[in-house]
Every structure is written in structure tokens, then in C-alpha cells.
C-alpha positions as CSV (number, residue, x, y, z in Angstrom):
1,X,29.5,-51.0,-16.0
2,X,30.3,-47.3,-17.7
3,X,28.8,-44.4,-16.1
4,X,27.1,-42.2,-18.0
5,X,26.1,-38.6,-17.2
6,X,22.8,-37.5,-17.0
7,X,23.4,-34.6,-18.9
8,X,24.7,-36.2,-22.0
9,X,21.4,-38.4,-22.3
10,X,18.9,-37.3,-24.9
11,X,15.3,-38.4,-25.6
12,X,15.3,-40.8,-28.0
13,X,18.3,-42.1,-27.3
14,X,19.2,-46.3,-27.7
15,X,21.1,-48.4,-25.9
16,X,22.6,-51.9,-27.1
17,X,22.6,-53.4,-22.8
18,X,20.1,-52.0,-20.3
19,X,20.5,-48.8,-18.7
20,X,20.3,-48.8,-14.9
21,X,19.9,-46.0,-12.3
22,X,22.7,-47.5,-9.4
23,X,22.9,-50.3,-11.1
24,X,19.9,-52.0,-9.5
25,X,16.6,-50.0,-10.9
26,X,16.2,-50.5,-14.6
27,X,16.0,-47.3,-16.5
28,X,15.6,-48.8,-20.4
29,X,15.6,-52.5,-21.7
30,X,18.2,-52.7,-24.4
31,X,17.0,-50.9,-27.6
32,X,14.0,-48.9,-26.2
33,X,14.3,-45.5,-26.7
34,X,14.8,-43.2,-23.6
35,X,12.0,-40.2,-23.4
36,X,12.2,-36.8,-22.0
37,X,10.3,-37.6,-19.4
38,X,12.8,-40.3,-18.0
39,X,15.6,-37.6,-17.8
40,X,13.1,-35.2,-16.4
41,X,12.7,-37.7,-13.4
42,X,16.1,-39.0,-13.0
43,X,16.7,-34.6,-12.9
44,X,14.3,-34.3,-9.8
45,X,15.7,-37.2,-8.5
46,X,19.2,-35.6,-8.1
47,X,20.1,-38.8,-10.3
48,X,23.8,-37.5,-11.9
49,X,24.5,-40.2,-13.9
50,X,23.5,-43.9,-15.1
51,X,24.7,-47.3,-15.8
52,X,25.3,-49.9,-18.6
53,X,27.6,-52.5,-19.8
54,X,26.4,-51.5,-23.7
55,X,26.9,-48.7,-25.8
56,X,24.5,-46.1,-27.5
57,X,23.6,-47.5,-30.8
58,X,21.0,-45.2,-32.2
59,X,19.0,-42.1,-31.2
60,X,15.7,-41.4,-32.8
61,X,15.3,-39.5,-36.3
62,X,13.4,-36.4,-34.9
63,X,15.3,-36.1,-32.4
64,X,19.2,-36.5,-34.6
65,X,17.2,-33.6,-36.7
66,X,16.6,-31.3,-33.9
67,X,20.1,-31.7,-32.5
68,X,21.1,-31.3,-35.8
69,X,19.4,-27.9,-36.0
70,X,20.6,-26.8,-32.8
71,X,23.9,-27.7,-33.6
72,X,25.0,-30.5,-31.4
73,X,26.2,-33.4,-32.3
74,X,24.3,-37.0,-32.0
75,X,25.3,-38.8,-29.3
76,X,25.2,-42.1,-31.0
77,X,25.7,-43.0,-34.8
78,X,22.9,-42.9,-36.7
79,X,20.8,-46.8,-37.1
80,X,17.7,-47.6,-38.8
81,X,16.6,-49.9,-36.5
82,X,16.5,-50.3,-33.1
83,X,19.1,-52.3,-30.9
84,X,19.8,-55.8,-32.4
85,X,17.8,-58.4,-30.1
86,X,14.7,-55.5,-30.0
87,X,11.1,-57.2,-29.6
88,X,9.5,-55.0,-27.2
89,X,7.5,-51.7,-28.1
90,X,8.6,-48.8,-25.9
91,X,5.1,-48.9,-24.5
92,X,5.8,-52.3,-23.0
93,X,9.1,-51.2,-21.3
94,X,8.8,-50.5,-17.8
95,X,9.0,-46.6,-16.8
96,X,12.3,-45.5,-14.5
97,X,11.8,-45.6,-10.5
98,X,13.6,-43.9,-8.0
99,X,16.4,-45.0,-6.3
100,X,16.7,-44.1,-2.1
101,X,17.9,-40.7,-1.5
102,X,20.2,-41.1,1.6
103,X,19.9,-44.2,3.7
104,X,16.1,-45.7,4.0
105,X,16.7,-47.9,7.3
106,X,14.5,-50.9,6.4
107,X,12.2,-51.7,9.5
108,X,12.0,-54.9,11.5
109,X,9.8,-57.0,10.0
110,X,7.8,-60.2,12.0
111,X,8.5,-63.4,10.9
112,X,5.2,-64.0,10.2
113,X,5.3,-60.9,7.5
114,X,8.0,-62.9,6.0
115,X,6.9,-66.7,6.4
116,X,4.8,-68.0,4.1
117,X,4.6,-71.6,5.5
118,X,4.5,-70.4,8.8
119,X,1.3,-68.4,8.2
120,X,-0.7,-70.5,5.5
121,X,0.4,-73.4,6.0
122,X,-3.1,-75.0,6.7
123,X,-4.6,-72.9,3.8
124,X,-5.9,-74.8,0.6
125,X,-3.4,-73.3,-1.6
126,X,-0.5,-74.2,0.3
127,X,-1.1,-77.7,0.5
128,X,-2.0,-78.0,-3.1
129,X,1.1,-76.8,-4.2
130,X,2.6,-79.5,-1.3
131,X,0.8,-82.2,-2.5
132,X,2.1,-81.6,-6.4
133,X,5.6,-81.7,-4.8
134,X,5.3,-84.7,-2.9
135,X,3.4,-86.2,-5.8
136,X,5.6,-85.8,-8.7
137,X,8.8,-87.0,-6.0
138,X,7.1,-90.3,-5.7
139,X,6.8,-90.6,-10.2
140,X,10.4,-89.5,-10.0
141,X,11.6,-92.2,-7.3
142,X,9.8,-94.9,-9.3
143,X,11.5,-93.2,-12.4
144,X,15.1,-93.7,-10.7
145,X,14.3,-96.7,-9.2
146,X,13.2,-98.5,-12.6
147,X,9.7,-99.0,-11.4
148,X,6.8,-98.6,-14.6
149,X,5.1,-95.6,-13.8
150,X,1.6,-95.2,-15.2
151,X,1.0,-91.7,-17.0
152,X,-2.4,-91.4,-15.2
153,X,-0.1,-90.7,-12.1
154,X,1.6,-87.5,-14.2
155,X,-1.7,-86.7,-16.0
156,X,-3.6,-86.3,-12.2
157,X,-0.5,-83.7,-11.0
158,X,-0.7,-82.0,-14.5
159,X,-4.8,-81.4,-14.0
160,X,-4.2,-80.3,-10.4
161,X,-1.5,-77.9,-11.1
162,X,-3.1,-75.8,-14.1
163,X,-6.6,-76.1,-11.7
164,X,-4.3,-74.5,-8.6
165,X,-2.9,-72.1,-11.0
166,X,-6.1,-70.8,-12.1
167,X,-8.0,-71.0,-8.7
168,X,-5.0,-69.9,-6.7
169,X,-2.4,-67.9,-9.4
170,X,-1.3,-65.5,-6.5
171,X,-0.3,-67.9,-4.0
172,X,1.2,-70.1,-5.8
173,X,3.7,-67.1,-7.4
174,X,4.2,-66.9,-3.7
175,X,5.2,-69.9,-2.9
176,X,7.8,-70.1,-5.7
177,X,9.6,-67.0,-4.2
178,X,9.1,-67.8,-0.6
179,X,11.9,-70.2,-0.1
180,X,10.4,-71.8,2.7
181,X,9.6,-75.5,1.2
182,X,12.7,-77.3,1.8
183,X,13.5,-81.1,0.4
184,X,12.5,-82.9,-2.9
185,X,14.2,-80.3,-4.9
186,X,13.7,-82.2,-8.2
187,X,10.2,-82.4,-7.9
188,X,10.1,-78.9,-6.3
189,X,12.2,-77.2,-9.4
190,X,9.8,-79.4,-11.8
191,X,6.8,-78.2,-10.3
192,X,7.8,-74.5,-9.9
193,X,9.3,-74.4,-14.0
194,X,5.5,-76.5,-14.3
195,X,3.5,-73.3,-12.5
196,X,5.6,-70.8,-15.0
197,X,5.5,-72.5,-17.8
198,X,1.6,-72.8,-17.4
199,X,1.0,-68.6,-16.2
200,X,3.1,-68.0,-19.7
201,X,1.1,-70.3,-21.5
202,X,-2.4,-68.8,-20.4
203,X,-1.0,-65.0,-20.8
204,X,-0.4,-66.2,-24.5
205,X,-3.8,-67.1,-25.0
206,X,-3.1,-70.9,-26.0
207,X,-5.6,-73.4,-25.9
208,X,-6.2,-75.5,-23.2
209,X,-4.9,-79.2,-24.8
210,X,-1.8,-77.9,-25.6
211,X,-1.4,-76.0,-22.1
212,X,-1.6,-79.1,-20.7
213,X,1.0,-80.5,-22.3
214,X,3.4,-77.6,-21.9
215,X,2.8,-78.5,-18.2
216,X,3.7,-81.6,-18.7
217,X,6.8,-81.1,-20.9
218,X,7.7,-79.1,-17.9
219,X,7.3,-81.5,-15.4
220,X,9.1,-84.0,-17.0
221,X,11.9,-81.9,-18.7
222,X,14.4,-83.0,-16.6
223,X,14.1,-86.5,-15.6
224,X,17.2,-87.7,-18.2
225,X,19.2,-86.0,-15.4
226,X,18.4,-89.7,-13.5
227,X,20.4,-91.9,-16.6
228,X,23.7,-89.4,-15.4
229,X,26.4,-90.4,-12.9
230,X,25.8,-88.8,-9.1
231,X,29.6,-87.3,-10.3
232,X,28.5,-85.2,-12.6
233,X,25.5,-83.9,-11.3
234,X,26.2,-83.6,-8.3
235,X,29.7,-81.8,-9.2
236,X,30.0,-78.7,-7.4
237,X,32.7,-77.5,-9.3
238,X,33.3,-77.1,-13.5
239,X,32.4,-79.7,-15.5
240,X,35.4,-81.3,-18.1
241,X,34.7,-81.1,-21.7
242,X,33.7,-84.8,-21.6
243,X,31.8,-84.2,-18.1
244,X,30.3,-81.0,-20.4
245,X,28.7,-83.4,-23.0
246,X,27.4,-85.9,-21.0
247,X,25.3,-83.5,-19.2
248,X,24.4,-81.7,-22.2
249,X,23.4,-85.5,-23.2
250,X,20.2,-85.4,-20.7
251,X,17.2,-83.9,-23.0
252,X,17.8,-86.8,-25.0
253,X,17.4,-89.0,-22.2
254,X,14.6,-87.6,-21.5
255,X,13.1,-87.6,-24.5
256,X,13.6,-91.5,-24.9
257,X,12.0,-91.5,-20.9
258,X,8.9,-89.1,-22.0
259,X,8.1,-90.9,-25.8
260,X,9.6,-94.3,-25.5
261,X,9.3,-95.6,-22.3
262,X,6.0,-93.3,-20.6
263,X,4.6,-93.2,-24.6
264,X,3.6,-89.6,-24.4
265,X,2.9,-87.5,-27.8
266,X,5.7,-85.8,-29.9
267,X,4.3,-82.2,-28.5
268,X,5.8,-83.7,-24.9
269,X,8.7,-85.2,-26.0
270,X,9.6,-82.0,-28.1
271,X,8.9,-80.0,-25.0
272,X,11.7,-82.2,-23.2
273,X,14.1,-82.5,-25.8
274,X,14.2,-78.7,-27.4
275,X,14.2,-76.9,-23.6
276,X,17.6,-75.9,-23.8
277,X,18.0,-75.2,-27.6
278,X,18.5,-71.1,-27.9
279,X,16.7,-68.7,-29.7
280,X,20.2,-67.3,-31.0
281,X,21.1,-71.2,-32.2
282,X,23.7,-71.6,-29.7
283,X,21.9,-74.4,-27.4
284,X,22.1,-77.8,-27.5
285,X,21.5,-80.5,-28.3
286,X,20.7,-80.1,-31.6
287,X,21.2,-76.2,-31.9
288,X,17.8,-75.1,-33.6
289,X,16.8,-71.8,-33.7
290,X,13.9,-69.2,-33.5
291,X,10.4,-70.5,-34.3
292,X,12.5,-73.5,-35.2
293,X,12.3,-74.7,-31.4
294,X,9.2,-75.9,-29.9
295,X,7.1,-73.1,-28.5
296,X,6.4,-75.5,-25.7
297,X,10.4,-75.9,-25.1
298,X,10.6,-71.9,-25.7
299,X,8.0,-72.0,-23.0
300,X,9.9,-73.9,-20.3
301,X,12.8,-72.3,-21.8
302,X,11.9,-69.1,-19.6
303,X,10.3,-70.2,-17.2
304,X,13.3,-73.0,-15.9
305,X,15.6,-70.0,-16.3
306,X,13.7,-68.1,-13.8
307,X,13.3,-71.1,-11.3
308,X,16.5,-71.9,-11.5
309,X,18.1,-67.9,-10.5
310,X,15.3,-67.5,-7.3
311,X,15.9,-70.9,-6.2
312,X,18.3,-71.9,-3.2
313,X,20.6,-74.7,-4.1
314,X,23.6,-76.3,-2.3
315,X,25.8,-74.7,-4.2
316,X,24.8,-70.9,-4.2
317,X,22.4,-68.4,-3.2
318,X,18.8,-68.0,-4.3
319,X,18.1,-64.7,-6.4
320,X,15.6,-62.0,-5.4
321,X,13.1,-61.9,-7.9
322,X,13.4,-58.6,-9.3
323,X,17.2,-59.0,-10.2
324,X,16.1,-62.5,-11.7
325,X,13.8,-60.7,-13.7
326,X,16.2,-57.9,-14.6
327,X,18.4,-60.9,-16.0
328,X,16.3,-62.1,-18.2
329,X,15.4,-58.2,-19.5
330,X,19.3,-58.5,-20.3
331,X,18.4,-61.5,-22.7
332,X,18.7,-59.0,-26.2
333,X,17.2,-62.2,-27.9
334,X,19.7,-64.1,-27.6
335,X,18.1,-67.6,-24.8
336,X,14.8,-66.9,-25.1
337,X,12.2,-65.9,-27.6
338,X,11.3,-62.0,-27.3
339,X,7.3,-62.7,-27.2
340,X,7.5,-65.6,-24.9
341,X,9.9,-63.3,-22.4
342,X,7.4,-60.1,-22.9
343,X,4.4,-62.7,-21.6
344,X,6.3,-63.5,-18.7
345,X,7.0,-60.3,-17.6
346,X,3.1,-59.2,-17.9
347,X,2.2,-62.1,-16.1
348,X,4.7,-61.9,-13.2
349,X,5.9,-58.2,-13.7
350,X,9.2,-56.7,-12.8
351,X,8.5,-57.2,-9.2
352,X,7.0,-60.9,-8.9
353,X,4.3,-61.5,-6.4
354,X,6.0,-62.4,-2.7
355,X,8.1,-59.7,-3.3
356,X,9.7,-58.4,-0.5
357,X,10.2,-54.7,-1.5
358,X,11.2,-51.3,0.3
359,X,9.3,-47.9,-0.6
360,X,10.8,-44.7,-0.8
361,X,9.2,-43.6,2.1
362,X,11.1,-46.3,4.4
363,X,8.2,-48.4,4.7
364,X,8.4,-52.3,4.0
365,X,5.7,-54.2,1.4
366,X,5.3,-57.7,0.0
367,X,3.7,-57.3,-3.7
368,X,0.2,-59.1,-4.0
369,X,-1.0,-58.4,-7.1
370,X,0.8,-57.3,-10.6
371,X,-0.5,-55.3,-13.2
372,X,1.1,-56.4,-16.7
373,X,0.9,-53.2,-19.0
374,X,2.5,-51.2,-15.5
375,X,4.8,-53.7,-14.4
376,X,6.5,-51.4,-11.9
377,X,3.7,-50.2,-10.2
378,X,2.0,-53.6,-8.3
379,X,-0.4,-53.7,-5.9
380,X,1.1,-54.1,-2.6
381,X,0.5,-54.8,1.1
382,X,2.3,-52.8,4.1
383,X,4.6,-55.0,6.1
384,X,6.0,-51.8,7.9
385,X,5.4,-48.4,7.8
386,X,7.4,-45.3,7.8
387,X,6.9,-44.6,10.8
388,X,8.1,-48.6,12.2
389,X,4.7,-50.0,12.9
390,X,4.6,-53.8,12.3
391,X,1.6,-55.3,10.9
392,X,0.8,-59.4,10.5
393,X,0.6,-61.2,7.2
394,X,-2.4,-59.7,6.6
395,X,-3.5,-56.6,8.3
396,X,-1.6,-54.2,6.8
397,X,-3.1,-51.7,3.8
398,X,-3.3,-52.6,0.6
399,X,-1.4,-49.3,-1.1
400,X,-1.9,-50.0,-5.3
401,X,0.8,-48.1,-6.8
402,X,-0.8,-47.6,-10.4
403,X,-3.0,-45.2,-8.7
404,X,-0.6,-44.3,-5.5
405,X,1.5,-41.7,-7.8
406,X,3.3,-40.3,-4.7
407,X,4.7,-43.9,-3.4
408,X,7.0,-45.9,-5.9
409,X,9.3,-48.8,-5.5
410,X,13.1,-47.9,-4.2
411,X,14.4,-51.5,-4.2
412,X,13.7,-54.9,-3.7
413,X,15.1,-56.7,-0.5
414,X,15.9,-60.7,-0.2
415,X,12.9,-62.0,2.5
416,X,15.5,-64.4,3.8
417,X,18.1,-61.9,5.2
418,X,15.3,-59.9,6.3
419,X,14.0,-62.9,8.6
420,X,17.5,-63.0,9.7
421,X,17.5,-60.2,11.0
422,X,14.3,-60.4,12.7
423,X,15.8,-63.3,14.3
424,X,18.9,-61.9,15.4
């Protein structure tokens, strides 16, 4: 990361990688230009300087004329476009928060603040998204096991899922970044990338038929993973170059598994086969490009992405949400498709519901609600205050912080190591 001083920034100014305050809190996507009011808060904020791993590409024409004028010299060479890998208006970019002046001790937290099984587990909700889980493990074991699988089975999960999603959008978010359900990982990831891909879907306004199979595309995406040796996907370490192939072999199993063997449509089997193709032209296994690629695989694209960086696995450590989501800012156009990124981001925002998150007033919040055209001002509910009082699941306030001007976000906080902690 290069530091940069606040004092050299000047509205208008564009950068080719992110900018961060302390390299956690975005400041700018890549190629939105910075405004006077951004410096003008990172000022108050005793903020002396900023991060990024790209360079400053371009800095807007009014503002090149009235350094010019004054005469200073541009800090960036003069562009007529914005960053390469630009799709976002600067409206759309999230504003700058604060990071934590001094040390914000985060307060102990009960585990029922930070359990989502423990406290709704006998809530309709919760055993929806269960019950898709244990469902789709059962079409996957019959899958493995050779057994004919009838597609009224996958078409049943498929109606219940976009239904839960619709009647229940807030808790199922939850659930995704809860980390409490444990076993049938498979069918857990599936369902999870299934639950994304569908919120995306709906945020882009597409009609119902083809939601449904984008959800099912995403259910199924990765079931050529069972035609590969245990070796290889279960290989903890790198893959050879052979190794390398044959797992980059699986959409096409699973296209031959989704339109030969299940007989679904070519708008599945597209979904499945085009999920890892790149919007650069750099995936596989048939390296399309742009609008090239299925918007369904585009879609799942995302959405498998982000399931796969908040999700624990054996070999690594789950993601917090909001650095998952500040991953995928990071893209520049290069995975995903710009407008199918920007959807996401409405619908989840830059702080995913279930977030665990710390104010800069010390207190602790989970995020319950988003708002897409402010994504980092959610609606939230108290955990702890400043002042250490614990509150249960859900007795604390409901602070929303579109209209709470005074409160804003300092940083997010991973639930799990908070629950250790309350443990310990």
C-alpha cells in the first residue's frame, strides 16, 4: 500500500485502485473522483494521510484549470476518461467514514447478541433456510451416489428459496454471515450463492421465469465438482498444472449433469457452464467475455465469489462481510460485470445485514436493514452501548444512520472472535 498525504489530495482527483482511510475504511472505488468534501472530513478527522495499492490517473478538468490558474501543478496526468474498469457514477460510490480516534474498547457482548441459531432457531425463517440445506444435500447425495434424481425435487427447493427470500430477505442475509450452521457444506455454499444470486436478480428488475432459473443455475453450478477425484478437491495445498485443468474441467461436468442427464433448458445449463468465465476474458473454460457470458453465470458469478470469502472452510478463515465486500469494490472490471457488482452492493450494501459492527462512539451494533443509494449508513440495532450496557438479540434501539448524522460506522468486527471472547 503507498501512503499518501492528505494534503496532496485534490477534489477531483482519480485513482486507478481504491483509496482507503487505514487501510480498512474505503475512501473512493477505483476511478471515482474524490470531492472536497471528503478531504474536508478526513481534515476534521485528524486523518494525515491515505492508502492505495494504485496510482492517480486523472483529476477532473475544472479542477486541472483552477490549479492551473493558481499555479500548481496537477497531481495526476491529464485522462479523458475515468479509471480503466469505471462503471459506477460518483453518486453511487459510498461517502468516506471515520476511522477510531485512539482505542474504542469494544464491549462484551452476550452470546445471544451474537448467535443467530441460538436465538431463532425455532423461528420460521430459520428453519426455511435449514430445510433448503438439508434438501438440496439429499439431490446432491443421490447425485454422487448415481441415483436418478427427479427435477421436481430441485424445482420444490428453487420455489421455496426465492419464496423465503422475498418473505424473509433480512434473515436469510443473516444467516449467510452468521456462521453458525455447520455441516453439508456443498449444499450450504449452493444454497447461500442460490439466496445471492436471487437478491441480485430481483434488485435488477428481471422477470420472475428467468429468476428462477438463475436460482437454479446457482444451485446446481457446482455439482461437476462430484465427477473429480477426492485428491484434487479435497487438496489443501496448490494444485499441479494437470491437477489445475481437471478442476477447471468441472463446469463442463456440470453442464453435461444439468442438460444431459437432469434435462434442464440451455438458460440453466449456460448458468452452470459460463460461472467462472471473466468479464476481462481471462476465465475458463471457454474464456468468453463481457455481455458474451451469460447474465445468469455473471449473476452467480458475484454472488459465489462473495459466499465463498465469508464462508469458513477447512482450510482458512471465513471473511467479515465488509472486507469481502471491499474485495469485490477492488474488481476494476476485471471478474465481474460492473452493473451486476453495483446491484449487489445496493442490495446487500457495504456493510451486509448480520454485521457485526463498532461505532465511533464505542458502542457495538449488528446491521438490520440496508439502504442501497447510502450504503454506509444502515439501519442498525444496539448490541452495547457506550456506556457497556448489554442488550438481548432484540431489545436494543434501532439507531438508523441515514438520519443519525452524529453516529457513523468505525469498523466492522468478525462475530466469531467476538463470541470468543464472551466465552473466555
Amino acid at each position: 500500500m503507498k501512503q499518501i498525504a492528505v494534503k496532496n489530495l485534490h477534489p477531483g482527483m482519480i485513482f486507478s485502485e481504491p483509496v482507503y482511510i487505514e487501510g480498512n475504511n474505503i475512501l473512493v472505488p477505483a476511478g471515482v473522483e474524490i470531492r472536497k468534501k471528503d478531504i474536508d472530513r478526513l481534515n476534521s478527522w485528524g486523518v494525515e494521510s491515505v492508502e492505495t495499492e494504485g496510482d492517480a490517473v486523472s483529476i477532473a478538468a475544472g479542477q486541472k484549470k483552477e490549479k492551473a490558474a493558481a499555479g500548481a501543478d496537477p497531481a495526476a496526468p491529464e485522462t479523458a476518461k475515468k479509471a480503466p474498469g469505471t462503471a459506477e457514477p460518483r453518486e453511487a460510490a459510498p461517502a468516506p467514514e471515520s476511522p477510531v480516534k485512539g482505542k474504542a474498547s469494544a464491549k462484551k457482548a452476550p452470546s445471544s447478541a451474537l448467535s443467530l441459531t441460538e436465538v431463532q432457531e425455532n423461528k420460521g425463517a430459520y428453519r426455511s433456510y435449514m430445510d433448503l440445506i438439508e434438501r438440496l444435500d439429499a439431490v446432491f447425495n443421490n447425485i454422487m451416489g448415481g441415483v436418478s434424481v427427479e427435477i421436481r425435487s430441485i424445482d420444490s427447493i428453487t420455489s421455496r428459496l426465492l419464496q423465503a427470500v422475498r418473505d424473509e430477505r433480512d434473515s436469510i442475509i443473516g444467516y449467510i454471515l452468521g456462521g453458525e450452521v455447520t455441516g453439508h457444506e456443498m449444499a450450504k455454499s449452493s444454497v447461500n450463492a442460490a439466496i445471492l444470486s436471487a437478491l441480485i436478480a430481483i434488485e435488477l428488475k428481471i422477470p420472475n421465469h428467468k429468476i428462477m432459473q438463475i436460482i437454479t443455475g446457482a444451485l446446481l453450478h457446482d455439482v461437476g465438482m462430484f465427477r473429480l477425484p477426492r485428491e484434487i478437491t479435497d487438496k489443501r495445498g496448490g494444485l499441479s498444472d494437470a491437477e489445475l485443468q481437471r478442476m477447471q474441467a468441472h463446469p463442463l461436468y456440470a453442464y453435461k449433469i444439468v442438460s444431459k442427464t437432469l434435462l434442464y433448458p440451455e438458460e440453466v445449463g449456460h448458468v452452470v457452464l459460463q460461472h467462472h468465465e471473466r468479464w476481462d476474458g481471462e476465465g475458463y473454460p471457454r474464456r468468453l467475455a463481457g455481455t458474451d457470458i451469460d447474465l445468469g453465470a455473471r449473476i452467480v458469478s458475484v454472488a459465489d465469489a462473495f459466499e465463498a470469502m465469508v464462508s469458513q472452510k477447512s482450510y482458512r478463515n471465513s471473511m467479515v462481510g465488509y472486507q469481502a465486500m471491499k474485495n469485490l469494490l477492488s474488481d476494476n472490471s476485471r471478474r465481474f460485470d460492473p452493473d451486476v457488482l453495483k446491484a449487489f452492493i445496493q442490495t446487500m450494501g457495504i456493510y451486509p445485514i448480520g454485521s457485526i459492527i463498532l461505532l465511533n462512539n464505542g458502542a457495538l451494533a449488528r446491521v438490520i436493514e440496508v439502504h442501497g443509494d447510502a450504503p454506509l449508513r444502515p439501519k442498525i440495532r444496539i448490541l452495547a452501548d457506550e456506556f457497556g450496557k448489554v442488550y438481548k438479540q432484540d431489545e436494543g434501539d434501532i439507531i438508523d444512520l441515514l438520519t443519525e448524522k452524529s453516529l457513523f460506522i468505525a469498523k466492522a468486527l468478525d462475530p466469531r472472535e467476538l463470541a470468543k471472547k464472551n466465552a473466555g
